[in-house]
N, C-alpha and C positions, 0 to 999 in steps of 0.2 A: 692628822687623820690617817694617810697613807700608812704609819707605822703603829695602827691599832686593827689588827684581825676581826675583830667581833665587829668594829662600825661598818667596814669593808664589807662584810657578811649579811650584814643587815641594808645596807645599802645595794648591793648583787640581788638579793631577793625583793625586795620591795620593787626594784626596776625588772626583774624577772616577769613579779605578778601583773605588773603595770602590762608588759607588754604581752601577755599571756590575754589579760581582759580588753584590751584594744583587740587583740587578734579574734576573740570570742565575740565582741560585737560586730567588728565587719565581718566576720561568717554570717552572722544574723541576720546581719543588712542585706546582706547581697541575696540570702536561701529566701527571706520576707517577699524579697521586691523580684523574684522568679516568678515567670506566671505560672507556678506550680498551685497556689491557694487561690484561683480564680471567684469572684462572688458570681455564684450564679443564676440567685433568685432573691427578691424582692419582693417581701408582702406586705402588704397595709389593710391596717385594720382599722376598727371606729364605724361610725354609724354615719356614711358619707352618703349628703341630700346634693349639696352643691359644687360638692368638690368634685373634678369629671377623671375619668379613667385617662382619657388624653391630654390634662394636665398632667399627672403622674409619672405617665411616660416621658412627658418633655422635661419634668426634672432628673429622672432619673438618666434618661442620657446625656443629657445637660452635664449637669452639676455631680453622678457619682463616678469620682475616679479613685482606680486603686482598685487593690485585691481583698483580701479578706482584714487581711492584720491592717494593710496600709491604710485604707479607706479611712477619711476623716469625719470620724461623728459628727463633732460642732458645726463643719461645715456643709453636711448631710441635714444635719434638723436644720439649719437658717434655712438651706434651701427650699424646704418644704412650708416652712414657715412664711416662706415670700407669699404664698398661694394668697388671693385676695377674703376667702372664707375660712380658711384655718386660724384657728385658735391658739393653739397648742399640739407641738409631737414628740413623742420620743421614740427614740433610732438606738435598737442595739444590733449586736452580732449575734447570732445563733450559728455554732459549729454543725456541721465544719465549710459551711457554703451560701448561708444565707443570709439576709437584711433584715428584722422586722420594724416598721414602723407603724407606730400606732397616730391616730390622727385625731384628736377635737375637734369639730366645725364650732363657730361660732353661732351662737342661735338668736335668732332678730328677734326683738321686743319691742323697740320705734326706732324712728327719726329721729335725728337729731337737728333741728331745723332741716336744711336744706343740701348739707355740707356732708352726713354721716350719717351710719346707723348706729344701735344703740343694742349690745347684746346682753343675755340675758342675766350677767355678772354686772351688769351697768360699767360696761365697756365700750369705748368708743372703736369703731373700724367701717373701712372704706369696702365698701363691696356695693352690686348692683343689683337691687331687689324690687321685684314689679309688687310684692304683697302688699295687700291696704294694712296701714300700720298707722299707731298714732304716733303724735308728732309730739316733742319733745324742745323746748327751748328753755335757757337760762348761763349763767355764766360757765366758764370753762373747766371751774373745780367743782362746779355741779353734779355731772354727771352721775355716777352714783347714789345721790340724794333726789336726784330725780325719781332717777326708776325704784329704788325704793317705795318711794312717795306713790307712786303709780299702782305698785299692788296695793300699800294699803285704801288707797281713796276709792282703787276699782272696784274693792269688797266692801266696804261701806256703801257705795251706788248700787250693785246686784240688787238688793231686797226693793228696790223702788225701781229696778227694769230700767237703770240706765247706764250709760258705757261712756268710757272717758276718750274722748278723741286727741285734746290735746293739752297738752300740762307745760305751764309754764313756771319759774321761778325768777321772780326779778333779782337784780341786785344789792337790794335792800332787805332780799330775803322776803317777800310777801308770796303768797302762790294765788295763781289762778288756772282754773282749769274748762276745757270745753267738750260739753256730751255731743253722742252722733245725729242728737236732734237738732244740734244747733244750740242750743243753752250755752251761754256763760256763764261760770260761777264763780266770785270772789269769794277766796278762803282769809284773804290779809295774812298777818304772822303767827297769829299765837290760837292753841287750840284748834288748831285747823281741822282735825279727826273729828272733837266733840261735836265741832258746829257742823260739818257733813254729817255725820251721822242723825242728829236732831231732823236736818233737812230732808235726809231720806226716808225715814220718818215718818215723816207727816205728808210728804209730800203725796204717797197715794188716795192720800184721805182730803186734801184739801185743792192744791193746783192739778193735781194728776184726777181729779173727780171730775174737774170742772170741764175737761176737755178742750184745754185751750191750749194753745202753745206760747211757753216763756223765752225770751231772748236773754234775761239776764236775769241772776239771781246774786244780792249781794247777803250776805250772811255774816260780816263784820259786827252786827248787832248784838247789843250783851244778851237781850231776851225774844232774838226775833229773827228776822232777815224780808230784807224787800225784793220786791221782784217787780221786771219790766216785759211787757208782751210787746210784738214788735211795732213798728208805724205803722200805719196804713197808708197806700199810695192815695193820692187822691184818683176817683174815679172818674175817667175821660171817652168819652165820644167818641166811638171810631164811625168815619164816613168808609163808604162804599165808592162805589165806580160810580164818576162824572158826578161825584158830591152827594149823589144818594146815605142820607143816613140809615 
């Protein structure tokens, strides 16, 4: 090799460039990471009900390190991401000094039993919310299928003035669902729409006339659906003072 000029030549310059582009990145490194490109505003944007101004700020001290170029997106959105009502954010750079992050909240629909809330994508998320909401129970790949099910069963009850409080889904896949009167309603598996709808129906013209109150309504019937009003306590005696009735 030593007694060929042109490999020589081409080997001189390839190690030339090499060390030409090593030297062009540590200038970069070092000019980047000078606090000459300070960030010196953060703005956040989105339609924010529960995410607070003093959350923000404790992320933003927290968790944004770095200058303009340095600062780590990925670990900029996880951090806002942590918030217990955030959804979704995205984090870019606006030249030559700025942050913007845009912020989703997550919007409550129900309960998920006990354990969770239920947002309006039929998402599950932990956050803490005093709103009367209906409550929501079934297996763990439900979700979705639930709150689906919720609006259409809500708009089929509207026309008959009643509201669903809470919807279940067994394991077996049957549904049942419960109004804010108190009513049970068995839907079972199949056709579950047709047979609410029939029932809302009629229902103003026949139980909803009579002025009574139902505890259960089971609708599994091919041409029909039964219904239960509730016990009656038995009616008891109250004494007064020193046994006076």
């Amino acid at each position: 090799m030593w007694d060929k000029p042109q490999a020589l030549l081409l080997c001189a310059n390839f190690l030339y460039a090499l060390a030409a582009v090593l030297l062009l990145y540590a200038v970069l490194f070092v000019v980047l990471h000078l606090p000459i490109f300070p960030l010196k505003a953060v703005s956040v944007e989105g339609e924010l009900t529960h995410v607070t101004r003093e959350q923000l700020k404790l992320i933003v001290g927290r968790h944004l390190r770095g200058n303009f170029f340095t600062l780590d997106l990925v670990q900029a959105r996880v951090a806002f991401q942590k918030l217990p009502w955030v959804r979704n954010v995205s984090v870019r750079r606006r030249w030559p000094d700025r942050l913007e992050v845009t912020v989703e909240e997550h919007r409550e629909l129900a309960r998920w039993g006990d354990i969770a809330l239920v947002n309006s994508y039929g998402e599950l998320f932990h956050a803490a919310s005093d709103s009367e909401l209906p409550v929501f129970y079934g297996p763990g790949d439900g979700v979705r299928e639930v709150a689906e099910k919720y609006a259409e069963f809500s708009a089929l009850l509207k026309p008959a003035g009643m509201r669903v409080s809470q919807l279940a889904l067994s394991p077996r896949r049957a549904w049942q669902l419960g109004t804010e009167s108190g009513m049970v309603i068995e839907l079972g598996r199949e056709q579950m729409a047709g047979r609410l709808q029939k029932f809302a129906g009629v229902y103003g013209k026949t139980i909803g006339a009579l002025g009574v109150h139902v505890a259960y309504a089971d609708l599994r019937y091919p041409n029909g659906f039964a219904v239960r009003r509730p016990a009656k306590l038995p009616a008891t005696k109250s004494k007064g003072v020193n046994g006076a009735a």
